[in-house]
C-alpha positions in Angstrom: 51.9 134.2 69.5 48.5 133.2 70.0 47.1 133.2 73.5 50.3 134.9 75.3 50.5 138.2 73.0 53.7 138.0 72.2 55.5 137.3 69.2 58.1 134.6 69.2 61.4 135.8 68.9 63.6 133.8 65.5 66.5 132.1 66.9 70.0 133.8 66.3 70.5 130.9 63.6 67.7 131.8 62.0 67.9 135.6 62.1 71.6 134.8 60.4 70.0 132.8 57.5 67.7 135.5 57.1 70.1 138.4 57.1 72.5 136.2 54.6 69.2 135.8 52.1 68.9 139.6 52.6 71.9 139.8 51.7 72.2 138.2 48.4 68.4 139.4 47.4 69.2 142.7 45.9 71.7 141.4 43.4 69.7 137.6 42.7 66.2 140.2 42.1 67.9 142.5 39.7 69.5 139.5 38.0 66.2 137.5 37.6 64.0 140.1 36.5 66.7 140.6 33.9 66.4 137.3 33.0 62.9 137.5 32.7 62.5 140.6 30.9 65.1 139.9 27.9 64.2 138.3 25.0 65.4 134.1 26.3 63.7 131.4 25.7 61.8 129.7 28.3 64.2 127.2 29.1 67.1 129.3 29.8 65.1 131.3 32.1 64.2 128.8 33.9 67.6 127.0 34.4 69.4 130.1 35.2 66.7 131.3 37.9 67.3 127.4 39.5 71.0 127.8 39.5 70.6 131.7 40.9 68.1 130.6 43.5 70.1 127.5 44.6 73.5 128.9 44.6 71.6 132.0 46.7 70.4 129.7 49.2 73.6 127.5 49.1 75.4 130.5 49.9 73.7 132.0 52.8 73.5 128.6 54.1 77.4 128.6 54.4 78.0 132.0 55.6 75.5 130.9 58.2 77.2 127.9 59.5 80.6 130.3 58.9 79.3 132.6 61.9 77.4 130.0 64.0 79.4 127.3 63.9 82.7 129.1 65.6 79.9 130.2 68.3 78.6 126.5 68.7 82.5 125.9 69.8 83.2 129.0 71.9 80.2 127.9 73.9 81.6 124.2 74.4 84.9 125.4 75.4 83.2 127.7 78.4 81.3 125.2 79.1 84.1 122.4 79.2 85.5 125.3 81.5 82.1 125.6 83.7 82.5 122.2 84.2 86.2 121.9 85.1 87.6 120.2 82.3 90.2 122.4 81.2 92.1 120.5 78.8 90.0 121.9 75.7 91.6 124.9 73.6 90.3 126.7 70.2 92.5 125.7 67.6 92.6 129.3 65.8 94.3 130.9 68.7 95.4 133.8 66.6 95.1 137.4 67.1 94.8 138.1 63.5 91.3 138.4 63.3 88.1 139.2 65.9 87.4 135.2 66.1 90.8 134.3 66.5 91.1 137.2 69.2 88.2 135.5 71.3 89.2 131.9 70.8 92.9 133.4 71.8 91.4 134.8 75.3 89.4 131.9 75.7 92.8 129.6 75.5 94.5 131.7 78.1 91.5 131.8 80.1 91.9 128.1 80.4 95.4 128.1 81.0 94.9 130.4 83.8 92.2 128.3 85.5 94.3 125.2 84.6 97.5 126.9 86.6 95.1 128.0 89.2 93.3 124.5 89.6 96.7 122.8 90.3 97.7 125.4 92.8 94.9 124.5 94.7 94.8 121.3 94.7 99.0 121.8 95.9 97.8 123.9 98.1 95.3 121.5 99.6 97.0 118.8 99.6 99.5 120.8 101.9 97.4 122.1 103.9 95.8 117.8 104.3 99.3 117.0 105.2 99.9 119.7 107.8 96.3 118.7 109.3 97.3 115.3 109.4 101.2 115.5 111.3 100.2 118.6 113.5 99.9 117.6 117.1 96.7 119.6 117.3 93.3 118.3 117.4 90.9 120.2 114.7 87.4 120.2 113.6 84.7 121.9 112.0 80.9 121.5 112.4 78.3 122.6 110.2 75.4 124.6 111.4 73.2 121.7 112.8 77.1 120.7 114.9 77.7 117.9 113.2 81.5 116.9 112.5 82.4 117.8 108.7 86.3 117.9 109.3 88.8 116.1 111.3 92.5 116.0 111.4 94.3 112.6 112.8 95.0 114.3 116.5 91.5 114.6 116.4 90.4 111.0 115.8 92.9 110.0 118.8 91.7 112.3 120.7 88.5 111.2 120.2 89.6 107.5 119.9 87.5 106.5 116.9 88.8 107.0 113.2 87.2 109.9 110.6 84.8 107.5 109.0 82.9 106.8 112.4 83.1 110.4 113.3 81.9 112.7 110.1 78.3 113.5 110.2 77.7 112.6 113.4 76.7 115.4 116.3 79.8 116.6 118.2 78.0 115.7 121.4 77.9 111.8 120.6 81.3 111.6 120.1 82.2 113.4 123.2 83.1 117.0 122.2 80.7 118.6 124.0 83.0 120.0 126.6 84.7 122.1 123.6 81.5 123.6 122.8 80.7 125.2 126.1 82.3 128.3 127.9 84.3 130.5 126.5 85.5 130.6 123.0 89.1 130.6 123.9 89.9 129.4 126.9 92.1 126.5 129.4 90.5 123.9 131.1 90.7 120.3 132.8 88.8 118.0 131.0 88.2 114.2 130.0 87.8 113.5 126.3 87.6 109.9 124.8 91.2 109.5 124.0 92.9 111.0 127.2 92.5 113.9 130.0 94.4 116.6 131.3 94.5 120.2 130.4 93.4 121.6 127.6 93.7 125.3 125.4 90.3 125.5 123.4 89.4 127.7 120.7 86.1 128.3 118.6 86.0 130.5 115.6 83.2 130.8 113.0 83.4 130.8 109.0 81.2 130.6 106.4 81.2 127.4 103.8 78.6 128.0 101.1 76.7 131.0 102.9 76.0 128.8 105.8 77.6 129.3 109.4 80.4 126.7 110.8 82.2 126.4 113.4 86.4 125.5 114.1 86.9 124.0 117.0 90.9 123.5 117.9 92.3 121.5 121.0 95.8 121.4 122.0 97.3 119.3 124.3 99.0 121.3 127.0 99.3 118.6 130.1 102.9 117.4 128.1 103.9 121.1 127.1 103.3 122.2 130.8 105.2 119.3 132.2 108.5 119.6 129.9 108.1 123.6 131.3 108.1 122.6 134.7 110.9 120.2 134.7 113.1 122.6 132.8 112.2 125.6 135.6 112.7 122.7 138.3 116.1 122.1 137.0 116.9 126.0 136.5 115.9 127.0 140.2 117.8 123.3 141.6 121.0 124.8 139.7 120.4 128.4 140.6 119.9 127.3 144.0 122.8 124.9 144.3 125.1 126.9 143.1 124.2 129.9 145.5 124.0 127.2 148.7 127.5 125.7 147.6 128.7 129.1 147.4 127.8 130.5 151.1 127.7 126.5 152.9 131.3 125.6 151.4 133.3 128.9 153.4 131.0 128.1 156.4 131.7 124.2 156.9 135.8 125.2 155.7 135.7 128.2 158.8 133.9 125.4 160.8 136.4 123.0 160.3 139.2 125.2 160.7 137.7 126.7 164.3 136.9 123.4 165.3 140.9 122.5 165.1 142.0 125.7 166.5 140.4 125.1 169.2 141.3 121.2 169.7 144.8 122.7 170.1 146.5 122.3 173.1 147.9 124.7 174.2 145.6 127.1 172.8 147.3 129.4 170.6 148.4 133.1 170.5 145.8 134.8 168.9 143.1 131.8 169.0 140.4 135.1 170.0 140.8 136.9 167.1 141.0 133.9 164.7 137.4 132.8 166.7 136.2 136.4 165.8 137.0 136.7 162.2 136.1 133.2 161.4 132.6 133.9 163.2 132.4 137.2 161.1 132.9 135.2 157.7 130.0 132.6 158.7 127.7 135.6 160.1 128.3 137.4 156.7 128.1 134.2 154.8 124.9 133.3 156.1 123.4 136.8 156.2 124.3 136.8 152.2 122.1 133.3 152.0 118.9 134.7 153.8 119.5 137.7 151.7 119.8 135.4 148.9 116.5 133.5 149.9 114.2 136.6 151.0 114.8 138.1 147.0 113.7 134.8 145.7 110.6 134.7 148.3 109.7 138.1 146.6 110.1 137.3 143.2 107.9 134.3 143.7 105.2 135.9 145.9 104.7 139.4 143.5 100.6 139.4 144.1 98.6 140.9 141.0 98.1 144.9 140.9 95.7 146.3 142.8 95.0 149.5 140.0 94.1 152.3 140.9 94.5 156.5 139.2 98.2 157.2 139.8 99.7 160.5 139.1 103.5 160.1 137.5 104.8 163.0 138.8 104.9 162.8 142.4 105.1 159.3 142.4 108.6 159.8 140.5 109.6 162.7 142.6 109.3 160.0 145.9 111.3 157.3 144.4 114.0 159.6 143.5 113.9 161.0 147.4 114.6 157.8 148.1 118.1 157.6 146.7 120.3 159.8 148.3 123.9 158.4 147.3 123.9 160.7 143.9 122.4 163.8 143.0 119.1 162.3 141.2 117.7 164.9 138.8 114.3 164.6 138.1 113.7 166.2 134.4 110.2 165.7 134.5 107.7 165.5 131.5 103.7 166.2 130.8 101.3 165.7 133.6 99.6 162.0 133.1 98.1 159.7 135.2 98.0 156.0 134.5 95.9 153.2 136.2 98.9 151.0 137.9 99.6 149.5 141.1 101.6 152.9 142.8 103.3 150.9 145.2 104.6 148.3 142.9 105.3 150.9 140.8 107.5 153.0 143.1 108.9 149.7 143.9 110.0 149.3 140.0 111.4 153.1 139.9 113.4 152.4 143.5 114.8 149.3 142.0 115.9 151.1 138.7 117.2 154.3 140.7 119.5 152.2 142.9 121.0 150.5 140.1 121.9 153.5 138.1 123.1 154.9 141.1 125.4 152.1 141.3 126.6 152.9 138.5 127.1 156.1 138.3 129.0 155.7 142.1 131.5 154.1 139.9 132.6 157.0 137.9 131.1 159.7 140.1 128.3 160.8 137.6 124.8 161.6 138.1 121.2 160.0 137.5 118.6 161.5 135.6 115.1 160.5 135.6 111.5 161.7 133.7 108.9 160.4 131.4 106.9 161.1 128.2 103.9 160.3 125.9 105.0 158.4 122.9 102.5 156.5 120.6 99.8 155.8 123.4 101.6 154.7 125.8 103.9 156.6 129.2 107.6 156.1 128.7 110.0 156.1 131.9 113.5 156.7 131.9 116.5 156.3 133.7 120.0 157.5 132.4 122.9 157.3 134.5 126.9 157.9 133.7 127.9 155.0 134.5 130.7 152.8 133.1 127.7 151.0 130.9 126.4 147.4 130.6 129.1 144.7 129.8 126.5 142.4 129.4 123.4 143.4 127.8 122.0 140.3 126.9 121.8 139.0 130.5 120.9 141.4 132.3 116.8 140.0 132.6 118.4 136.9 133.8 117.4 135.3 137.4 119.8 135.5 139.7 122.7 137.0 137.3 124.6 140.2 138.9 127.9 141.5 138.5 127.4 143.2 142.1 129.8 141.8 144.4 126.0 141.8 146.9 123.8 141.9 144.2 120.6 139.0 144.2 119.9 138.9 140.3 116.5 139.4 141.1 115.9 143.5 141.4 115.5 143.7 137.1 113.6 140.4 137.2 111.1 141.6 139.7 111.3 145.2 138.1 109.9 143.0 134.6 107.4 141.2 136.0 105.7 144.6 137.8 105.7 145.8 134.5 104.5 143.1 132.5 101.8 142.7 135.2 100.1 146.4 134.4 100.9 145.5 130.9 103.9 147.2 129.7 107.7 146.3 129.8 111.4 147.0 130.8 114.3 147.6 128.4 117.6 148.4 129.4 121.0 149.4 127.2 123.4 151.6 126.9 123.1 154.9 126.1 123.7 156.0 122.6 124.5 159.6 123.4 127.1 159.3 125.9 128.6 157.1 128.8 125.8 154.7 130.9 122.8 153.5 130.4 119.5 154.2 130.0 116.4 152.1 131.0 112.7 152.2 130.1 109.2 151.7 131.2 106.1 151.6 129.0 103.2 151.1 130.3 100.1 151.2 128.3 97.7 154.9 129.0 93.8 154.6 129.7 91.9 156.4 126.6 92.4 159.9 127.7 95.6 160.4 129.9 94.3 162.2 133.2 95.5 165.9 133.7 97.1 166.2 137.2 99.5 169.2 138.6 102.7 168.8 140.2 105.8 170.8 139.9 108.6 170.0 136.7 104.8 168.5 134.9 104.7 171.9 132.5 108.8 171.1 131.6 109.1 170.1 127.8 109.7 166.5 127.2 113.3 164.9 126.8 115.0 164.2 123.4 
């Protein structure tokens, strides 16, 4: 009190002695002076005010330790649960009364926690397993870039185990060619534990308040390999098959020429034989450099060279093009995307000869437009046709059910789109004979207005 002003506050145990004596004082003060104001003799007053004011302060005494005590344990059970011992519980769990209510929550407050605690520790001892059999290298660095986390890819890729490498600077232990560049990225570089090429990836996140850092490394030198022996093997079969195919009829015609005319006499006819075996080599051969040309294009397709193209007039000229059907142009709004117009047209020609194709086989029509639909330009092309036998491979390399066909027109029709971006589908039509196939290709922010006839037409179902 003295010195700081203020008066010292009684401790709750305290203030409950005091409010149990208050308690009992009306009735032991009307009881004593009544004792002391009758006519008894000295002696009784005395023993009776003793046994009043003891069993008064015996009394308050217990009803104090009744309401502190139960608080005394309710604050050991939180803070067994503060400190993470959850094996503690209140043994009056009931909900018959206020204290057994709070000890009740208190119990399922620890059985929660308890569940909860096991969870995690399930949980992270998964997620130690997975670190330690993934195939990819992963750290974390704390804010100064020292190592705080490392799986077992990343101890061989850094060719020392986890207790030389934690707390020690990434740079030290050679991981200083993950920190620089780019935060996700592919790269050639030479680690401790091996070279080749690399995908990297940085990502921050917070561990108590402070900034870290994930770094992951995976290995893509034996991933890249596997891919290029199995596309090897796909383009030595592809090809094979497609050299057997035209050089078997040529060396049989050359074989059979070469006896004809190793006949003597010559005989009747020996001109036109000559002619029609030449023909089926000439036609043979033409079909290989066909063959060839399409794959030279597939592999060369050179990266878009964007620029503002308006859809309307660009699909007018590609249906132009094709004049073995009727192509009907149906239109759709006037948009203008950023694409690669000749690659583009390229994509529609391709498209607009095969549903013509098609719809030469049962003398139907083609039908072409486009729309907006959820950001993005959708092109379509519906023909009559006899429909797709094979759905699945149509996007194959190489695969055609056209007795000239190259397999390579939808191929190269994908990869134009894929390049700006967008993609192919192709299936039957749902509302009738043929099929129908699409183009989306992804809209800048604001579609640019541009005129052209059919561009006010409403858009197709």
């Amino acid at each position: 009190m003295a010195g700081s002003g203020r008066r010292r506050r009684l401790t709750f145990d305290a203030q409950m002695l005091l409010w149990a004596l208050a308690v009992g004082a009306p009735g032991g003060g009307v009881a004593l002076l009544l004792l002391w104001t009758g006519d008894h003799s000295t002696k009784l007053r005395w023993t009776v005010t003793l046994f009043v004011v003891l069993g008064w302060l015996a009394l308050a005494a217990a009803l104090r330790r009744r309401i502190v005590f139960p608080l005394y344990t309710l604050a050991n059970l939180v803070e067994a649960l503060r400190e993470g011992d959850y094996s503690l519980r209140g043994r009056r769990g009931g909900t018959d009364d206020a204290l057994g209510q709070v000890l009740s929550e208190v119990n399922q407050l620890a059985d929660g926690l308890h569940s909860e605690r096991l969870g995690a520790r399930e949980a992270t001892l998964l997620l130690q397993r997975v670190m330690a059999e993934i195939e990819v290298a992963v750290f974390a660095l704390d804010p100064r870039d020292r190592l705080v986390l490392v799986n077992r890819a990343g101890e061989r890729l850094l060719a020392q185990p986890a207790e030389a490498l934690l707390r020690r600077p990434a740079a030290d232990v050679g991981l200083a060619p993950a920190l620089a560049g780019a935060p996700f990225r592919t790269t050639e570089s030479v680690f401790p534990g091996g070279e080749g090429r690399w995908e990297i990836r940085r990502r921050g996140f917070r561990l108590e308040g402070r900034p870290h850092r994930l770094v992951v490394i995976a290995d893509l030198s034996r991933t890249l390999r596997e891919e290029e022996r199995q596309a090897w093997k796909r383009l030595i079969r592809v090809l094979g098959h497609e050299l057997n195919n035209s050089l078997a009829p040529i060396k049989s015609m050359a074989a059979t020429l070469g006896g004809l005319l190793g006949r003597e006499p010559r005989p009747e006819g020996l001109d036109a034989d000559l002619r029609r075996g030449l023909e089926v080599i000439g036609n043979r051969a033409e079909s290989l450099s066909r063959f060839m040309g399409a794959y030279s294009r597939l592999a060369r397709l050179p990266p878009p060279t964007r620029t503002a193209t308006a859809v309307g007039p660009l699909v007018e000229r590609a249906a132009a093009l094709e004049t073995r059907v009727g192509v009907s142009v149906e239109g759709g709004p006037a948009v203008t995307v950023e694409a690669d117009a000749d690659q583009l047209e390229q994509l529609l020609i391709n498209l607009l000869a095969n549903a013509a194709d098609a719809a030469l086989e049962t003398g139907g029509g083609v039908r072409v437009g486009w729309r907006r639909r959820a950001g993005r330009l959708e092109l379509w092309v519906r023909d009559d046709g006899p429909g797709l036998s094979n759905p699945e491979n149509v996007f194959v390399p190489f695969y055609t059910t056209k007795p000239g066909g190259t397999g390579v027109g939808l191929v190269l029709c994908r990869q134009i789109a894929e390049a700006h971006g967008g993609s192919v589908t192709l299936a039957n039509r749902k509302d009738g004979r043929g099929a129908e196939a699409t183009v989306r290709l992804p809209l800048p922010g604001r579609a640019a207005r541009s005129g052209g006839s059919r561009a006010s037409r409403p858009e197709p179902p």
